[in-house]
N, C-alpha and C positions, 0 to 999 in steps of 0.2 A: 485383386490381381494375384495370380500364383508367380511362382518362381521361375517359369517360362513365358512370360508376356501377359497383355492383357488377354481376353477370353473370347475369342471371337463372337459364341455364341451370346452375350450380354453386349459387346458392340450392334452387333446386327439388331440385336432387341433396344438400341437406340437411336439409330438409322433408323428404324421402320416407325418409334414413335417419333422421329425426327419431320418424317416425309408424310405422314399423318396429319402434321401441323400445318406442312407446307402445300398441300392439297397436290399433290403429282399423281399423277396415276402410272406410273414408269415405275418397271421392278424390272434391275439388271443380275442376271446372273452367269457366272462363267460354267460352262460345264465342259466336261470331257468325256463321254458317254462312250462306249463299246460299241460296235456294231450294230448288237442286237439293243443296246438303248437308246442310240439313234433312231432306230427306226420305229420302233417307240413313241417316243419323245414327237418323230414330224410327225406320224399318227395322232399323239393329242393334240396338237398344234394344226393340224388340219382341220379338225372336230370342234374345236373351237372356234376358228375364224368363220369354220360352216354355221355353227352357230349362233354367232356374232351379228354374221351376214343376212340370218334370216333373223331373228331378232327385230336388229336394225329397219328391215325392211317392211315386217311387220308394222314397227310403229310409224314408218314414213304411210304406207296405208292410212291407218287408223287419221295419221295428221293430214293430207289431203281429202280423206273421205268426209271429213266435218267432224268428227267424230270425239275427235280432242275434248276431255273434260278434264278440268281444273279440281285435284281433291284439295280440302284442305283437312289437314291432319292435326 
């Protein structure tokens, strides 16, 4: 602990082994973005859910076409 508080950056690094343990898949973050990081930012957030979405949809295929096999690792 320094002479100004604890460290944010070593909390957050126990928080995420926190939520690790607790199997969440939820990561909140506050941001305050500019303009031009906003627009940005919905840009990656688009691309993802686009990609999520076909992902997703992919394997709903795969699961109705019979197709589903079982690995064991």
């Amino acid at each position: 602990m320094s002479a100004r508080g604890p460290d944010p950056l070593e909390a957050f690094g126990e928080l995420v082994v926190k939520r690790k343990k607790s199997n969440h898949r939820t990561v909140r973050l506050r941001l305050f973005p500019n303009r031009y990081e906003e627009e940005a930012l919905f840009g990656i957030g688009l691309a993802c859910a686009s990609l999520w979405n076909e992902i997703s949809y992919e394997k709903r295929q795969v699961f109705f076409g019979g197709e589903l096999t079982i690995e064991e690792g």
